[in-house]
N, C-alpha and C positions, 0 to 999 in steps of 0.2 A: 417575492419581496425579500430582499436583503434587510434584517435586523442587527441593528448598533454594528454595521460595518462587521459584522460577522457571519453571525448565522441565517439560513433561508429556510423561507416560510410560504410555500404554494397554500396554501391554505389557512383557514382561522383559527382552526384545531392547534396548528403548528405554532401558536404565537408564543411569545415566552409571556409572565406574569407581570403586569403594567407596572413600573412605568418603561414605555422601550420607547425605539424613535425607529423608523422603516428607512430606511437611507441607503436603499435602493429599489429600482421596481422594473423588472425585463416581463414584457408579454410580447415576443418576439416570437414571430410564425402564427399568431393568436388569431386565427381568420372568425371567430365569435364577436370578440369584445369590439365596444361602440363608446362613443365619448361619452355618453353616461353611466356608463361603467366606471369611469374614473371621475369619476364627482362625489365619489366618497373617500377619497384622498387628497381634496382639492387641501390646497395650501399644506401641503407638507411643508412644513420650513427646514425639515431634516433628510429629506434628497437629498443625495449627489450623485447617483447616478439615472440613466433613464434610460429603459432600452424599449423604443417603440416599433422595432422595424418590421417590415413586412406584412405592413397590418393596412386590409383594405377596407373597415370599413370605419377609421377615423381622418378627422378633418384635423384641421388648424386650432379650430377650437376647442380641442380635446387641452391643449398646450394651456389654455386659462387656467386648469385648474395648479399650473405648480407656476401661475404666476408671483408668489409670493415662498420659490424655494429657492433662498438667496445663495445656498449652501449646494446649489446643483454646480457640477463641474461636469459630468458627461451628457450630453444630448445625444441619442443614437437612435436617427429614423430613417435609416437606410431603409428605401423598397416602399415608403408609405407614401405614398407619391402627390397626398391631397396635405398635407401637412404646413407646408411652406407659410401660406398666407397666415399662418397663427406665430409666427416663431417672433410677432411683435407682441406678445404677451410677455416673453423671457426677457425683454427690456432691460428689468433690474435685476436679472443673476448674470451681477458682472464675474463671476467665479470663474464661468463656464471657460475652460479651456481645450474640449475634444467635442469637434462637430460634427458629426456625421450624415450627412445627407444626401446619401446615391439615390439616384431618381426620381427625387423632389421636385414634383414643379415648382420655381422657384422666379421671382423676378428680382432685381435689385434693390426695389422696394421693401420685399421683404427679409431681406439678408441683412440691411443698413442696422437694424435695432440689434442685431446681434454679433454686429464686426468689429469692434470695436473691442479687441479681449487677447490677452496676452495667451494665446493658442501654440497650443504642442500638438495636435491633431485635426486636420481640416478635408475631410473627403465632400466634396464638389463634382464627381465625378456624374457623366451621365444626365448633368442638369443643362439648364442654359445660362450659365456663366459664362461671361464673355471678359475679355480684357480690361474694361475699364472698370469691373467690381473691385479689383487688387486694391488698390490705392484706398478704400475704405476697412479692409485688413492690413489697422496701421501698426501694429505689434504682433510682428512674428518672427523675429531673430530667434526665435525659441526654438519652432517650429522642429516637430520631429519627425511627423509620417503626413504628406500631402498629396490627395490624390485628385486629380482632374481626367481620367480618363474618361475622352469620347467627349469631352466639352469642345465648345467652338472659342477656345485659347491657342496663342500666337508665341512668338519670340519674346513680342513687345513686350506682351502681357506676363509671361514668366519673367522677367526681368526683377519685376518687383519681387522676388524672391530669392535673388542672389546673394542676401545676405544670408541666407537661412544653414549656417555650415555645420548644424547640429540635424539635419535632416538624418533618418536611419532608411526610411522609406520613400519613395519618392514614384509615381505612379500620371504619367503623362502620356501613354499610349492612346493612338486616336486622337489626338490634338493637330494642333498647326505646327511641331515642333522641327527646326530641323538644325543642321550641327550647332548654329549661331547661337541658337536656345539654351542648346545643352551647354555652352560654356558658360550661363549663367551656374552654373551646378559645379562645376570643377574643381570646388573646393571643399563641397560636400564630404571629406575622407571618410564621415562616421557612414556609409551609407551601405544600407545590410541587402537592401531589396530595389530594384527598381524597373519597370515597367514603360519601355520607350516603343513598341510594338506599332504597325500601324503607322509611322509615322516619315519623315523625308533623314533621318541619322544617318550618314553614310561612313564608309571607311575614313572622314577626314575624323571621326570623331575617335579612331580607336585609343588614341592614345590617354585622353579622357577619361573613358571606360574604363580603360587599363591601371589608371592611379585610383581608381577606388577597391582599395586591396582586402578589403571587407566586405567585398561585395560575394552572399551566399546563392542572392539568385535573381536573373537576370531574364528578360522575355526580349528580345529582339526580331520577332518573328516579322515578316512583311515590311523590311525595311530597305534601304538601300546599301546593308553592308555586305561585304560578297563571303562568300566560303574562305576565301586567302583573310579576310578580316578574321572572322569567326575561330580561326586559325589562331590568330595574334592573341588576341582573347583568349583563348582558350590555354596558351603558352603564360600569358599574364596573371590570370587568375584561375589555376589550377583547383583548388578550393568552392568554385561557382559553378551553381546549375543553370546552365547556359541552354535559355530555349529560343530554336530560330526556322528558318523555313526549313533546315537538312533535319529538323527533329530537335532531341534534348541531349545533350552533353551532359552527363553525371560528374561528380566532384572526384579526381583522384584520390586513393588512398594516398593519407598520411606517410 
């Protein structure tokens, strides 16, 4: 547990002397704990953050009990894959702005009570989101890190994010993406990381690639760019670790 946004506390020994507030709580990797494990924290109202991931033997309703933590801003249940159907508990912490849910089973239904939220971080990745969820993440000009890899999403469907030109991350490998996609992103300049692997990108895109001059590292692996691309690239953003089918390209010395 995170105490008053400072100090942490794995145990009860550790606590400081009351009055404190817990405002945060990670049991990530935790293959013991069960949702009634966490019903002695139900209604923290002093969360923000939550890190549930990789935990297989909670459900969705483990999420009731910080139904009432209006002050949560991170949800992190990457890997917990029965969780989804609860995340209509967090209704009212409209705070939440980083959402994390790799391999969530997930329907539309249950995404709706919580998209609605001026988000800087949205991992999607590996679920079954499909194109027409977008349009219900109706505030994300913010947006800083978005990951959809391995979803069944389109061109169409990234469109709705074109506006997003504070992205740093950007992680769409495994999708339906192909050049037309990626010029929703073109304007992306802050963008530090990004993950198009997997996908139809060809050389009509390099020059795209090539204006995100911030770019540290890059996966292009199994795509349709050729070795004379990777080339171009590689001459444009000398600074990027460039990983593709010929291997990884390390950053030039300064």
């Amino acid at each position: 547990m995170e105490i008053n946004n400072q100090n942490t506390a794995t145990s009860a020994s550790q606590l400081p002397p009351p009055p404190f507030a817990v405002t945060g709580i990670s049991l990530r990797d935790n293959q013991v704990v069960t949702n009634e494990d966490l019903k002695p924290i139900a209604d923290s109202s002093s969360v923000e953050t939550l890190r549930l991931n990789n935990i297989a033997n909670i459900s969705g309703e483990c999420l009731a009990n910080f139904s009432n933590s209006l002050n949560l801003r991170v949800v992190d249940c990457n890997g917990s894959g029965k969780v989804g159907d609860g995340l209509h508990y967090l209704a009212a912490c409209e705070r939440i702005d980083d959402l994390q849910l790799w391999g969530v089973a997930l329907s539309l239904r249950d995404v709706i009570p919580v998209a609605h939220r001026k988000y800087k971080r949205i991992n999607l990745g590996s679920t079954k989101v499909t194109d027409d969820w977008f349009p219900y993440f109706d505030e994300v000009d913010d947006l800083e890190v978005l990951v959809l890899r391995y979803a069944n999403v389109s061109d169409d469907g990234l469109a709705h994010f074109r506006n997003c030109n504070s992205l740093r991350n950007l992680s769409v490998g495994g999708t339906k993406l192909t050049d037309a996609g990626l010029k929703h992103f073109q304007n992306c300049l802050q963008l530090e990381g990004t993950i198009i692997s997997e996908t139809s990108v060809s050389d009509a895109s390099i020059e795209i690639l090539s204006n995100f001059k911030n770019l540290k590292r890059m996966e292009i692996e199994n795509t349709k760019i050729t070795p004379a691309g990777v080339e171009k690239l590689r001459q444009a953003l000398p600074q990027c670790d460039i990983t593709w089918d010929g291997g990884t390209i390390k950053p030039s010395k300064p």
